[in-house]
C-alpha positions in Angstrom: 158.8 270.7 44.6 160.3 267.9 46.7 163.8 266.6 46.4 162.1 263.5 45.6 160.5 264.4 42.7 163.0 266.5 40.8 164.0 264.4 37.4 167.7 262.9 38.1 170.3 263.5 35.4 173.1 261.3 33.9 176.0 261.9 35.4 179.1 262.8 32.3 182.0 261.3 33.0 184.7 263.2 30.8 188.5 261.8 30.1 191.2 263.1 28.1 192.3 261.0 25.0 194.8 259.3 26.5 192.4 258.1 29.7 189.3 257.7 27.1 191.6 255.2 24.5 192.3 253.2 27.8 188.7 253.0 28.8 187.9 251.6 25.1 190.6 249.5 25.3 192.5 251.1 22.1 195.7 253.0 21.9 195.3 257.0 22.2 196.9 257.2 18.7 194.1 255.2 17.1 191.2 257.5 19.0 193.1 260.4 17.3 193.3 259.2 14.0 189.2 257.9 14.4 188.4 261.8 14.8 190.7 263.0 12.3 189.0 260.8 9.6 185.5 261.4 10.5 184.3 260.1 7.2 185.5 256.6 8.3 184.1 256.9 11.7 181.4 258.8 11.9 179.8 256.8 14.8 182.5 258.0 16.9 180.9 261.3 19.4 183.0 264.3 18.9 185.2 265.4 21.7 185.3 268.8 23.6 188.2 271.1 22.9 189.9 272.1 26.3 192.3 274.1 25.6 194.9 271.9 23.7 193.4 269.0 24.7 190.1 267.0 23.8 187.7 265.5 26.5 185.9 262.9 25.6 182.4 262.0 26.7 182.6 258.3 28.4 179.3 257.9 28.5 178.8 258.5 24.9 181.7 256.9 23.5 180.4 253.7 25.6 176.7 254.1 24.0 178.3 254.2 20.2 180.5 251.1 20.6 177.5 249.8 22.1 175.8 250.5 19.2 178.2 249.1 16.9 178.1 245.9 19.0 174.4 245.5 18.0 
């Protein structure tokens, strides 16, 4: 198989909370409390548990607020 004909894969871009609510344009303590109320927001893409810390998919969070936008 050439290099030319393996499938290409998204790359993830992940960000902590504080660097994902700046991407979105929001205030980190409004991403927090849109994944503590899930019921409420339950467009929003969960976020991976790093230790303390979440990381947040960019690409996904970009694709549901896209989604919302429609």
């Amino acid at each position: 198989m050439s290099a030319e004909s393996q499938p290409t894969w998204p790359v993830r871009r992940w960000a902590k909370t504080t660097e994902a609510a700046a991407h979105i344009r929001v205030n980190p303590e409004v991403l927090r409390r849109w994944n503590r109320d899930r019921d409420k927001y339950p467009w929003l893409p969960k976020p991976k548990r790093v230790g303390k810390d979440f990381r947040w998919d960019l690409n996904a969070l970009d694709a549901a607020l896209e989604a919302r936008e429609d």
